[in-house]
C-alpha positions as CSV (number, residue, x, y, z in Angstrom):
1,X,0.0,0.0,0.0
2,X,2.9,2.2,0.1
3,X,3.3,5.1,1.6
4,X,-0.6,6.7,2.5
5,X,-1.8,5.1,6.0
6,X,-5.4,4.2,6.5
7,X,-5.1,4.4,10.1
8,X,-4.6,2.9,13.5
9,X,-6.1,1.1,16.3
10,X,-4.6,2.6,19.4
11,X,-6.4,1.1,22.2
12,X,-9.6,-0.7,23.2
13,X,-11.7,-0.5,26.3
14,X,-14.3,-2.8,27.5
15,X,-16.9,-1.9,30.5
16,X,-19.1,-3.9,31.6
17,X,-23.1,-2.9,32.0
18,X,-22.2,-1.2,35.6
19,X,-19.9,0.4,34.6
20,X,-16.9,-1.4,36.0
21,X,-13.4,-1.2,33.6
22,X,-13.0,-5.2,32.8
23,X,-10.5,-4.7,30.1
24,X,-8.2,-2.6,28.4
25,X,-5.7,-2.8,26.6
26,X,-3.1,-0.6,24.3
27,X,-1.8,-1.3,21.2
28,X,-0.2,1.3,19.3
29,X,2.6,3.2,21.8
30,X,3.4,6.0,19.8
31,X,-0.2,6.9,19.2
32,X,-2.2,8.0,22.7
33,X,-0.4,9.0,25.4
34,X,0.6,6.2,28.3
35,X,-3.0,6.1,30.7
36,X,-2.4,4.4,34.3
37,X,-4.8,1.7,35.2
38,X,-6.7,4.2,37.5
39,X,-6.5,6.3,34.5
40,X,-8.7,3.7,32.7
41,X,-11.2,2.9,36.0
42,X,-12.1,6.6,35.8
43,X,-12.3,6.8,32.1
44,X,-15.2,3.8,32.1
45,X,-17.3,5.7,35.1
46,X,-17.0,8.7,33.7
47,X,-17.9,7.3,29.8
48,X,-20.4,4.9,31.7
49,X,-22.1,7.9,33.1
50,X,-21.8,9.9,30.1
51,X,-23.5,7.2,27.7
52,X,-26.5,6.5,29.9
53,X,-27.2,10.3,30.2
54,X,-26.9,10.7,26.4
55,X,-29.0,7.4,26.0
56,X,-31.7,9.6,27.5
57,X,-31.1,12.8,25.6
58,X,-33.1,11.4,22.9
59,X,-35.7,13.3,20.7
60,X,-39.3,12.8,21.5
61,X,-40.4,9.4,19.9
62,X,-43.2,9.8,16.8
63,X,-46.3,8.1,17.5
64,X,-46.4,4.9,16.1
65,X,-48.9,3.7,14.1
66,X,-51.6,0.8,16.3
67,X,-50.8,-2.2,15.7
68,X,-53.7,-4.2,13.4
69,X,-56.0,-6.5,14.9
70,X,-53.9,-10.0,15.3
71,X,-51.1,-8.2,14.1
72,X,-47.7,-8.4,16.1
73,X,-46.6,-4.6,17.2
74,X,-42.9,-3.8,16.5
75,X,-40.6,-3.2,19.2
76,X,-38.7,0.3,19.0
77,X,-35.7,0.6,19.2
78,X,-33.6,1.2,22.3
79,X,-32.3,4.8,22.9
80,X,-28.5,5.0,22.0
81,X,-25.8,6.9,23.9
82,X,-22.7,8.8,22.6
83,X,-21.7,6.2,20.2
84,X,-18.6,8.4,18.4
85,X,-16.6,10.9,19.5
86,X,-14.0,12.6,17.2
87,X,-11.1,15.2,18.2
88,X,-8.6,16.4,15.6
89,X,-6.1,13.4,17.2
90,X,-8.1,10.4,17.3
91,X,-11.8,8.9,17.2
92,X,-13.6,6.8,20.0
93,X,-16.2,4.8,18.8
94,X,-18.6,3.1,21.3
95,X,-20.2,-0.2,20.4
96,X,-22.9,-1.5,23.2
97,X,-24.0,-5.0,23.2
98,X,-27.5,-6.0,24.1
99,X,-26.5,-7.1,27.2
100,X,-24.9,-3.6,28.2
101,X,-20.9,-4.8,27.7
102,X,-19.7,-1.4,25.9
103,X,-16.7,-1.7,23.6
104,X,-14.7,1.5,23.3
105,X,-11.9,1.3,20.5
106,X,-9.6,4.7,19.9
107,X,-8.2,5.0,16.5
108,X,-6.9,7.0,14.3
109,X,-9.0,9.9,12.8
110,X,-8.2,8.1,9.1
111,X,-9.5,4.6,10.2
112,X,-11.3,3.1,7.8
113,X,-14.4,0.5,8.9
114,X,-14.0,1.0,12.3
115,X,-17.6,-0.5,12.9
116,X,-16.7,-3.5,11.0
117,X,-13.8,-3.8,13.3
118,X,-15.2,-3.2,16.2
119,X,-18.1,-6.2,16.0
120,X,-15.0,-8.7,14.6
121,X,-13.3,-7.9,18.4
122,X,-16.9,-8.5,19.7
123,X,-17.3,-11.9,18.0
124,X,-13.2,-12.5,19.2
125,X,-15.0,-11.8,22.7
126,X,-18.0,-13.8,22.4
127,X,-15.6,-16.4,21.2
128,X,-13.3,-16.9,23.4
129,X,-14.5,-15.1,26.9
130,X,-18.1,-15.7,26.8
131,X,-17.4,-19.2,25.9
132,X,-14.7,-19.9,28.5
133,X,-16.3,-22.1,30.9
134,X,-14.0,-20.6,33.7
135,X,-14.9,-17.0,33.0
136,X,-17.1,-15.2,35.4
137,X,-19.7,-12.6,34.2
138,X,-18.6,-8.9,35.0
139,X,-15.5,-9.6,36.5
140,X,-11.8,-8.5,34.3
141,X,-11.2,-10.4,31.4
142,X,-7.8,-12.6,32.0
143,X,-8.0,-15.1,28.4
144,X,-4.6,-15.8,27.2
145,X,-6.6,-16.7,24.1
146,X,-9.1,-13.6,23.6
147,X,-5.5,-11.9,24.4
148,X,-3.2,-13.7,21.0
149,X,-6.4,-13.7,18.7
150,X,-7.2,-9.5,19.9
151,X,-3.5,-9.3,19.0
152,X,-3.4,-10.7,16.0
153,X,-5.8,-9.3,14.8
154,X,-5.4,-5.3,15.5
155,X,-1.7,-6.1,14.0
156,X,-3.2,-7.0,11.0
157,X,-5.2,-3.7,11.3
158,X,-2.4,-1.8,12.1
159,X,0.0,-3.1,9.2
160,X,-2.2,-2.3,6.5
């Protein structure tokens, strides 16, 4: 591809649905600037908090049309939070599971796909966290697996 850079993943973030930091990891050194751990506990309060206020910042929903008789209503859809935030430096996109797990990957302002991106390291999670029998629900994610295939992947990312 010589030369033009389509961006970079610099770091990745995953809080669980209180709030509670339960990953995190960085993966491009010259990008951000180094965070502590308590660095990254604060961050996912504070983005936590953020996201459920903006969830509720939503415009007033249209009436819907009544459901016909024997007719199955449609559900609506659930409010969204800040799902994208973009400085001049880098972006921060937000992707929220159905069960409340928020993914938070930084990139480069250039990235291309980053959605596309974002749900393959949700399906590496599903994969290889949610199916690890000795996994517990909420608590930090510690898969040596999850860890080499997250890895792998975000250095193909970054290479391109």
């Amino acid at each position: 591809m010589g030369g033009i850079s389509l961006g970079t993943v610099y770091a990745l973030i995953v809080i669980n649905k209180a709030g509670g930091l339960i990953y995190h990891r960085q993966f491009d050194d010259g990008g951000l600037n180094k965070l502590s751990t308590n660095d990254y506990l604060v961050l996912a309060g504070t983005f936590h908090g953020i996201h459920a206020i903006t969830a509720r910042l939503n415009p007033v929903p249209q009436a819907r049309p009544p459901t016909p008789p024997g007719g199955i209503s449609s559900r609506p859809e659930p409010p969204s939070g800040l799902e994208v935030l973009e400085t001049e430096n880098f972006r921060m996109q937000c992707f929220t599971t159905l069960t409340g797990v928020k993914f938070l990957l930084f990139t480069d302002i250039n990235q291309t796909n980053v959605d596309v991106s974002i749900r393959r390291i949700y399906d590496l999670y599903t994969d290889f966290v949610m199916k690890n029998p000795f996994y517990q629900l909420e608590m930090p994610v510690r898969c040596e697996l999850f860890e080499r295939k997250l890895q792998s992947y975000i250095k193909e990312i970054n290479s391109r």
